[in-house]
N, C-alpha and C positions, 0 to 999 in steps of 0.2 A: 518428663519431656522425651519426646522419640528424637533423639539426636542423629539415629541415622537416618530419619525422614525429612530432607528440607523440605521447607515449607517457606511462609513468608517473611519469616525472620530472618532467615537466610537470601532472600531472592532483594529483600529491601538493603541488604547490606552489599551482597555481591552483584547486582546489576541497578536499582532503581537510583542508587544513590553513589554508584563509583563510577558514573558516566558511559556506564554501555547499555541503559535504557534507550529503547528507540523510540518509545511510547506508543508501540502497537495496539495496547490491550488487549491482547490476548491473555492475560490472567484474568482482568475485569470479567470477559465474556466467559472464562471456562470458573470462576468462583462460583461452588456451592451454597454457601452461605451465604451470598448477595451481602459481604463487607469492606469488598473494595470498589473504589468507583475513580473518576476520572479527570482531573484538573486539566482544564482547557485554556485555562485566564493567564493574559500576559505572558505568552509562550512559553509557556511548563512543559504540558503535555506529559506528562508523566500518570501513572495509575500512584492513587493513594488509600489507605487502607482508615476507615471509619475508625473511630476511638473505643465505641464498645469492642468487647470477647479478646482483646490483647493489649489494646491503645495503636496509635500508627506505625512501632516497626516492629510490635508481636502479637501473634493469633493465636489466641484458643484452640481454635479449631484444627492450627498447626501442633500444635503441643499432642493433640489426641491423635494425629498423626494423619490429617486433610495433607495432601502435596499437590492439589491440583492448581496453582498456582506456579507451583514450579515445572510442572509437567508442561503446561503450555507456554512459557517463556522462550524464545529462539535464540535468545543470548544467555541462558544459564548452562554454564558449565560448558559441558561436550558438546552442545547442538551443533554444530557441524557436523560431528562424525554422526550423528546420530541420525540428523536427518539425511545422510549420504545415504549410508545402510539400509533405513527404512526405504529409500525411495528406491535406490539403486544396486542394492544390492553389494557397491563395493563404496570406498573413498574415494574421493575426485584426486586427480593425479596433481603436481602441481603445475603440469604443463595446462591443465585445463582450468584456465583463471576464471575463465566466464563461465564457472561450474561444468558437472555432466550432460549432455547433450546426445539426441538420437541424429537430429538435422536442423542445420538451420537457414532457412530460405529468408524472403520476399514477401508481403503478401500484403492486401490491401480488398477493401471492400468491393463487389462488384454492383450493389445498389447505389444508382449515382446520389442520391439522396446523400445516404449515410457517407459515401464516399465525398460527398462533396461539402457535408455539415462535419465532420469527421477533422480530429488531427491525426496526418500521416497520414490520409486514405481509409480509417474510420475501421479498419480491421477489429480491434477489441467490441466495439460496438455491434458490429457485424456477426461477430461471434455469439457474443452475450445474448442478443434476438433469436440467432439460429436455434441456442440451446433453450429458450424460453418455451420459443412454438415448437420445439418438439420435443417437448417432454424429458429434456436432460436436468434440466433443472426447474424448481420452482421460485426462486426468486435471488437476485443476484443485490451482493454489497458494492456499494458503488460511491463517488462524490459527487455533491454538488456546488455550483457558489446560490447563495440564497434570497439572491438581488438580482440573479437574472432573469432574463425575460421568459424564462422557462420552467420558472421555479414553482416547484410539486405544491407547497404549502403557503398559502394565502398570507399568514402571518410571518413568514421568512423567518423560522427559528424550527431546528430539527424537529420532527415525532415526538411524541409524549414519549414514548419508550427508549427512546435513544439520550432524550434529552436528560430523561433523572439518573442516567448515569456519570451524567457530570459532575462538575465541582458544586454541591448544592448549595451553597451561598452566593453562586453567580445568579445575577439579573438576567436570563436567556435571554428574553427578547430584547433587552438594551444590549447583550453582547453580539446577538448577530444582525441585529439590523441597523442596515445602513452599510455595511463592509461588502463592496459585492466582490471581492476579493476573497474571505474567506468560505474556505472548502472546508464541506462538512458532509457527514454521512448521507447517504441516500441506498433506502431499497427499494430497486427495479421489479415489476411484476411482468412487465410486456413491453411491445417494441415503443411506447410511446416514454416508459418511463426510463428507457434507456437514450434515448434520445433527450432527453432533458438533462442527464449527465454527461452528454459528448464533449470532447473536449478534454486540454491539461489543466492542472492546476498547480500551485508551485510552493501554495502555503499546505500544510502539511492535513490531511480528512483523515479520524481515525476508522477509517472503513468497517473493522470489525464492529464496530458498537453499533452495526447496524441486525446485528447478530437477535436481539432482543426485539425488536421490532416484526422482524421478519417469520421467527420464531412465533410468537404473539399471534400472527396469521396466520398464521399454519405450515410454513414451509419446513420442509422435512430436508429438502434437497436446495444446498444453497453454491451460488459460484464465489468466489470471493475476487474482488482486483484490487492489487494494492502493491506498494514497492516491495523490496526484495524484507526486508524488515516486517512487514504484513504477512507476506507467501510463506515465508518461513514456520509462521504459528501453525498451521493445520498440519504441516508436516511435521512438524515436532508434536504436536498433538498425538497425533497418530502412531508414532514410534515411541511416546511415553506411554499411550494407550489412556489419554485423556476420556473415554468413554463418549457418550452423546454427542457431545459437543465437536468434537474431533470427528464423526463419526456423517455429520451434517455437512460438511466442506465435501464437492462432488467435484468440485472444476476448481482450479488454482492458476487464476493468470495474476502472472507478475507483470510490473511496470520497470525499467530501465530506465534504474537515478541515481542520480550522482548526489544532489541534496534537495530537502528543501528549505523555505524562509520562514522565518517568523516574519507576524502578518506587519510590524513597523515595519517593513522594506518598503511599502507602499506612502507611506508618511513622509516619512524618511530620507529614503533613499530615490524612487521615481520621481516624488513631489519636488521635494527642496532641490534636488540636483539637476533634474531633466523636467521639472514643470508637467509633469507627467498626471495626473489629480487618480485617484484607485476607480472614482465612480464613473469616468470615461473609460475605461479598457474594457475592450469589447474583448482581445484573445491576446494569451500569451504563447507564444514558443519559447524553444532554447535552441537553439542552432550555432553555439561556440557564442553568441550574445542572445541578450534579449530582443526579441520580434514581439514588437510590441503596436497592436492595432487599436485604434480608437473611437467612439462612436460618433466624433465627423466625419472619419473615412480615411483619417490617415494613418498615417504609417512612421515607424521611427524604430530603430534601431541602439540599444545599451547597452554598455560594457558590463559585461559579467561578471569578469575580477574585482570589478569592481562593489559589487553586492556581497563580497563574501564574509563581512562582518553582521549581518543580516542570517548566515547560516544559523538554520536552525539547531540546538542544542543538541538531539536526539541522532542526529546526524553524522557527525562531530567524530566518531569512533565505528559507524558503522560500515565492515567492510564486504560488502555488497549491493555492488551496483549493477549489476545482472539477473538478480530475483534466483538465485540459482537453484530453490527449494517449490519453483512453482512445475504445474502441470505444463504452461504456456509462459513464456516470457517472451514482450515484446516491448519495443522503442523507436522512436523516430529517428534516428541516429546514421542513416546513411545519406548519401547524392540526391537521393528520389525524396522528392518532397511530401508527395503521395502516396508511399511504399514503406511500410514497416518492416523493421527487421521483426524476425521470427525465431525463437530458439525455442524448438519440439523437445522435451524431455521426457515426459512418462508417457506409458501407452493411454493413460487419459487423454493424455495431450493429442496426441496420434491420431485417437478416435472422432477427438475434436476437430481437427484440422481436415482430414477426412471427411465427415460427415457433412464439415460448411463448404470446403468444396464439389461435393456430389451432390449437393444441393444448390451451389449457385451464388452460393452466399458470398463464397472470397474468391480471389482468384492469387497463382500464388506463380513467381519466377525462381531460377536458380540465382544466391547471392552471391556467384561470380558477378555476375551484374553490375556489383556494386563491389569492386575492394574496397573500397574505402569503407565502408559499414563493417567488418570485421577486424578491418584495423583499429576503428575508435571503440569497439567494441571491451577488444584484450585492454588496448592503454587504458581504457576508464576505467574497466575493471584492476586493472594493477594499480590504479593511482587509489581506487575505493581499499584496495586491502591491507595496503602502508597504515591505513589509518588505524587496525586494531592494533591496543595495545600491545605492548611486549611483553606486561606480568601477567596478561590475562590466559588465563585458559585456552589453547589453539586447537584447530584439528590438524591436520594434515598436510600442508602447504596455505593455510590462510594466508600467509601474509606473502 
């Protein structure tokens, strides 16, 4: 056995199974050997590894010394420091909680369209279009819910290619239809199929597994959006030097979150407490509660603290709520209802941001604008970093 090479016998002991799994998939999508795959049922959400070439917590293919599983992991070992260095050159300070940063503004769609079908002013979306039609990327990872009136697939149950990396003894189409609550992968080609993802979502899309699908058509050049737990994978891909795979991720926008639900909070918790039914909700926010709209047109408001038994598992230990490993990190999180905060971080990012406004695409103010947006900004992110352990492995100022 190459005992100085972790591999998956190590990554199932030190993250899938000591609770700092976030269930990104990022090792499903960067395995060679196509032996691990993806439990979605009854809020797992975790990667599991098939029973041939080692059984579920050892691999063959580890033993001859495969580590691409642990190369693409964002919670094995150092990744902090690792993806600091990789991206930036240095460690983040501990004064900068909300990770390293170049600028971070305002910003929101200037297409009323998008701006107006958009949460926050529909920037992410705005973006994601810009880089389609012109040639930045060719197809971006994205979620969807599969019950809504927009939904890409006839049969409301993910791609054939996204789908057989799930739990293969799930019923696909009895596990997503009917739930227009849960969010589940979606790859974007063009402005139409981005518009069909606009919008939050709260239960948890493992965005990368859309990696396979996308791949499969041929894209070479992919965007990924996804929370700080997601953003994180490409970047540590890339500073283990995960090869191809790693090498595909061209745009890196994070999501700013604090958590999400397993999909019983709808059952559960909306139904029985608030009379709330999953198949009426037309949109949800987070705004210090739930803003929660319905499809007769009303409106209602829930207590948040109050859902927190509902957090989802993956969530639980992870200390990043700023996406701090993305090229673009954005959230809805100031005064402006319609204005996204914006945190610039690599010169991708830059170029990004640049490019959608010389073209029209966003339009962008100073976040003086708004203190209050950088105030809840540092507090969430100080309350997201209390939550890593204390025996686990740290970078720098994590906690």
């Amino acid at each position: 056995m190459a005992l100085d090479k972790p591999h998956w016998l190590h990554l199932f002991k030190e993250v899938v199974t000591s609770g700092l799994c976030t269930g990104c998939a990022g090792c499903v999508i960067a395995c060679p050997h196509d032996v691990l795959r993806y439990d979605d049922s009854n809020g797992v959400y975790k990667p599991f590894k098939i029973e041939a070439d080692g059984g579920f917590d050892n691999c063959t293919h580890g033993e001859k010394g495969c580590t691409m599983c642990t190369r693409a992991c964002p919670r094995f070992r150092t990744w902090e420091e690792e993806c600091d260095n990789y991206l930036f050159g240095r460690q983040r300070t501990i004064e900068e909680v909300a990770g390293v940063s170049s600028e971070i503004i305002l910003a929101r769609a200037s297409d009323p369209e998008i701006n107006k079908m958009g949460q926050d002013g529909g920037l992410v979306s705005a973006l994601l279009i810009w880089a389609l039609e012109n040639d930045i990327v060719d197809a971006a990872l994205l979620s969807y819910t599969p019950n809504s009136a927009a939904t890409p697939h006839a049969d409301n149950i993910p791609p054939p290619d996204i789908r057989t990396h799930y739990l293969p003894n799930t019923d696909s189409a009895g596990s997503f239809a009917g739930r227009s609550q849960k969010a589940i992968p979606l790859v974007a080609h063009n402005r139409r199929d981005v518009l069909k993802a606009i919008g939050s979502r709260y239960t948890y899309s493992t965005n990368p597994l859309g990696y396979f699908e996308a791949v499969q058509d041929g894209a070479e050049r992919l965007a990924l959006v996804g929370m700080g737990c997601q953003s994180s994978a490409p970047a540590i891909m890339s500073a283990r030097k995960a090869g191809k795979v790693a090498r595909r991720f061209v745009l890196n926008i994070g999501l700013l979150c604090s958590k999400t639900f397993d999909e019983t909070v709808f059952p559960q918790f909306f139904e029985q407490r608030y009379k709330v039914k999953e198949e009426q909700i037309s949109k949800i926010n987070i705004k210090g509660v739930f803003q929660v709209w319905t499809t007769d047109g009303s409106y209602q408001e829930i207590p948040l603290k109050e859902a927190y038994a509902w957090t989802r598992d993956g969530c639980k230990a992870c200390p990043d709520f700023a996406a701090q490993h993305a090229d673009i990190s954005a959230g809805g999180i100031g005064t402006f209802e319609n204005w996204t905060l914006l945190i610039i971080r690599t010169q991708t990012g830059r170029q990004t941001i640049d490019g959608a406004v010389t073209a029209g695409m966003i339009e962008t103010r100073p976040v003086d604008d708004d203190p209050n947006a950088l105030k809840t900004l540092n507090k969430l992110s100080r309350i997201s970093r209390k939550r890593w352990p204390a025996d686990a492995i740290t970078g720098p100022g994590l906690i």
